[in-house]
Backbone as CSV, one residue per row, in Angstrom:
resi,resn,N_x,N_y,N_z,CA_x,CA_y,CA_z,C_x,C_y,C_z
1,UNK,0.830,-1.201,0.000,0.000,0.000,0.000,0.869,1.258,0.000
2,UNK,1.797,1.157,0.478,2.706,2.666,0.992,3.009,2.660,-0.659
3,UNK,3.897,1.645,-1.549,4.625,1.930,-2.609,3.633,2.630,-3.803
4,UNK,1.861,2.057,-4.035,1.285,3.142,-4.168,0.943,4.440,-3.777
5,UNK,0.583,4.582,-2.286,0.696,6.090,-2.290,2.093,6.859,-2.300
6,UNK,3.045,6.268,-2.638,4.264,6.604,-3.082,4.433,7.427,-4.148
7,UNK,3.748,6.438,-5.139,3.450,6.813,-6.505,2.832,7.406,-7.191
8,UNK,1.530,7.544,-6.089,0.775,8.851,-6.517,1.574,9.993,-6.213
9,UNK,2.157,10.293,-4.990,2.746,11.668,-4.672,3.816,11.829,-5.939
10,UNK,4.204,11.021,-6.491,5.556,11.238,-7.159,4.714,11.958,-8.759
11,UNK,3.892,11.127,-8.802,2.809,12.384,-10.102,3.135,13.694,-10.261
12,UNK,3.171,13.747,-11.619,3.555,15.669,-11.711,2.767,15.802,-12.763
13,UNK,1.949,16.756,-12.975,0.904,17.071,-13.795,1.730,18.164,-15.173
14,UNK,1.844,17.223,-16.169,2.769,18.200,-17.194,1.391,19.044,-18.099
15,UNK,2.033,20.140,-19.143,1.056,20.675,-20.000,-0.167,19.757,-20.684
16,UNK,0.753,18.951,-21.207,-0.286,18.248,-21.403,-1.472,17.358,-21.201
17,UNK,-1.020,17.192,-20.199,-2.093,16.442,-18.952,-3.195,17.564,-18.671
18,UNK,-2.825,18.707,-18.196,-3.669,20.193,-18.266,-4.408,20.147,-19.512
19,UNK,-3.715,20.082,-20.513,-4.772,20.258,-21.378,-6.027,19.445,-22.006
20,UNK,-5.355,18.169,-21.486,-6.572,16.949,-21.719,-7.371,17.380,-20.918
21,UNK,-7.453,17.727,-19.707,-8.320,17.963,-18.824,-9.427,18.523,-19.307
22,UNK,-9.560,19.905,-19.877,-10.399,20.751,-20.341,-10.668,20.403,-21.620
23,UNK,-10.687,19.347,-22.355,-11.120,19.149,-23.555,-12.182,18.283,-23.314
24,UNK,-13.429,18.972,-23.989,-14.505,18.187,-24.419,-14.547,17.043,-25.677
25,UNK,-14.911,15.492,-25.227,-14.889,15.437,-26.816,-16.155,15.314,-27.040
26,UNK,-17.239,15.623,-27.511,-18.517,16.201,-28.339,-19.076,14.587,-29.108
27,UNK,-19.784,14.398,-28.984,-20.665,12.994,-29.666,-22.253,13.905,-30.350
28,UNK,-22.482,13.922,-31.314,-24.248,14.393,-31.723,-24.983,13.299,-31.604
29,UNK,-25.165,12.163,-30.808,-25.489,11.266,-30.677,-25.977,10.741,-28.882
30,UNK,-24.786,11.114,-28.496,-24.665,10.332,-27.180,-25.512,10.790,-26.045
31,UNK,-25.067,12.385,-25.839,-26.044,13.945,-25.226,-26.328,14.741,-25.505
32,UNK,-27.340,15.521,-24.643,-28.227,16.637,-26.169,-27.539,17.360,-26.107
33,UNK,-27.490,18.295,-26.960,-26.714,19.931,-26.955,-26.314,20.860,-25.876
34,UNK,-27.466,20.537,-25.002,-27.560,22.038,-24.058,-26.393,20.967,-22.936
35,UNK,-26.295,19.930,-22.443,-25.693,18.873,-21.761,-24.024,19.680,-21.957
36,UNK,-23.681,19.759,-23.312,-22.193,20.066,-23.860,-21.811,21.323,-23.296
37,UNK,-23.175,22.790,-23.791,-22.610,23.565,-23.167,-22.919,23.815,-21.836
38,UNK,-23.522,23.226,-20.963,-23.602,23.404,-19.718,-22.331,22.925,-19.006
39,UNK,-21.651,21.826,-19.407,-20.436,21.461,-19.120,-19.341,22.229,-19.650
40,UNK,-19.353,22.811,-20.973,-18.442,24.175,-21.169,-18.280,24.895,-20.314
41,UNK,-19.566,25.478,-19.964,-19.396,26.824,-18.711,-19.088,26.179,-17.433
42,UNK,-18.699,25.052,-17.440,-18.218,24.482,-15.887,-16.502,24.619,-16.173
43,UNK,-16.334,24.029,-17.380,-15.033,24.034,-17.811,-13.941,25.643,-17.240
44,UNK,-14.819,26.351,-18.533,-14.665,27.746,-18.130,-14.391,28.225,-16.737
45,UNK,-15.519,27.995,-16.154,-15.061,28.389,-14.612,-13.700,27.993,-14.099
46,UNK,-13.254,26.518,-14.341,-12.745,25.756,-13.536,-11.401,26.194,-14.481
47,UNK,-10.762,25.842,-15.523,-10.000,26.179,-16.258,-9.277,27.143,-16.841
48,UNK,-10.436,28.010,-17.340,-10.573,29.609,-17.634,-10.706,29.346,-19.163
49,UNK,-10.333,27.658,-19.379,-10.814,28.043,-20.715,-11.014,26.225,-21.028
50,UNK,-12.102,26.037,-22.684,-11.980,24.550,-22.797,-11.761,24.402,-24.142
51,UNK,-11.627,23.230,-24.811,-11.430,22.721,-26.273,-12.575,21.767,-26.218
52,UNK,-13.034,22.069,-27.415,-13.972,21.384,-28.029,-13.753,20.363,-29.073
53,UNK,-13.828,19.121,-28.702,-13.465,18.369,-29.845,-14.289,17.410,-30.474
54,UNK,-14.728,16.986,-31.778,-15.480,16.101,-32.413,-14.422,15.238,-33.797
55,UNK,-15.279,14.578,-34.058,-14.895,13.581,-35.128,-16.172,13.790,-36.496
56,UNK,-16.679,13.802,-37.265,-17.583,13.315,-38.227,-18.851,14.230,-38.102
57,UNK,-19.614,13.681,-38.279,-21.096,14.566,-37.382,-21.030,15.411,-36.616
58,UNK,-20.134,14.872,-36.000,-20.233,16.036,-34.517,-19.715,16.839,-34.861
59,UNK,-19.063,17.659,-35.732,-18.512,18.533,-35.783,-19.644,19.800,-35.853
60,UNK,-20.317,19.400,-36.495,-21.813,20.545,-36.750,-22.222,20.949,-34.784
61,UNK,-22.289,19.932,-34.387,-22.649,20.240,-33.237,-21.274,21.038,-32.234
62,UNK,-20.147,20.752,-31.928,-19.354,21.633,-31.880,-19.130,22.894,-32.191
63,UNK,-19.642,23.246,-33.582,-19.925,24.636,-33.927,-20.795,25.259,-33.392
64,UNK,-22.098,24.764,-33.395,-23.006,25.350,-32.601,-22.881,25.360,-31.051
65,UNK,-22.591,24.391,-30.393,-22.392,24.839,-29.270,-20.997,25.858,-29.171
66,UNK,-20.295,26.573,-30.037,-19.248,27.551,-30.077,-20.016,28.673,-30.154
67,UNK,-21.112,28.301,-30.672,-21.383,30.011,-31.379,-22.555,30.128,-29.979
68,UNK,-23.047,29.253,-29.311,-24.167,29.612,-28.475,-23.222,30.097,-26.654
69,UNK,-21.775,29.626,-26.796,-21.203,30.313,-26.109,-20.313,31.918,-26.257
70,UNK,-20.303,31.999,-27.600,-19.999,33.069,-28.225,-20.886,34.080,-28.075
71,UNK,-22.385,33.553,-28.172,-23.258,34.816,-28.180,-23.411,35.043,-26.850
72,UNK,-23.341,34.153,-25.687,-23.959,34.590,-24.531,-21.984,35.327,-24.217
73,UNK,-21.467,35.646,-24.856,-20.119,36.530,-24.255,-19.304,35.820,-23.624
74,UNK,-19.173,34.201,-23.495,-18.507,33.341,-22.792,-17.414,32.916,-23.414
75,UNK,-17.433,33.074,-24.474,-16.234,32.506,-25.307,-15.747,33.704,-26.430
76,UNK,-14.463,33.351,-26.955,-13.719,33.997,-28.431,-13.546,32.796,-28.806
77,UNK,-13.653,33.365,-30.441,-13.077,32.657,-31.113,-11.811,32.680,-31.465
78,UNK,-10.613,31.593,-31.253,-9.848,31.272,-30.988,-8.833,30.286,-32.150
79,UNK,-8.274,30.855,-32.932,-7.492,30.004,-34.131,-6.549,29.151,-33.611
């Protein structure tokens, strides 16, 4: 038991680990729309900022949930 909590303490959280964190990945299938950005604006809070990611289909839905955080002033768009 000790040599695991060993191993947890020895964990170091690099950039990239940070950034998985805050990435959504987006399904148009799995949960409805409003589900995605309600979890955006949690992101936001918690992060200060999130990535949105899809594959195929979902990409339509990714956009829209961009632009419905865009209009309420929560987000930029971001290249």
């Amino acid at each position: 038991m000790e040599e695991i909590t060993e191993g947890v303490n020895n964990l170091h959280v690099t950039a990239a680990d940070y950034h998985k964190k805050n990435r959504i990945q987006v399904s148009n299938t799995k949960k409805p729309l409003f589900f995605y950005v309600n979890l955006a604006k949690r992101y936001m809070q918690q992060y200060n900022e999130v990535e949105l990611s899809a594959l195929g289909m979902a990409i339509a839905t990714v956009v829209t949930i961009a632009e419905i955080l865009k209009n309420n002033g929560l987000a930029i768009e971001k290249n």
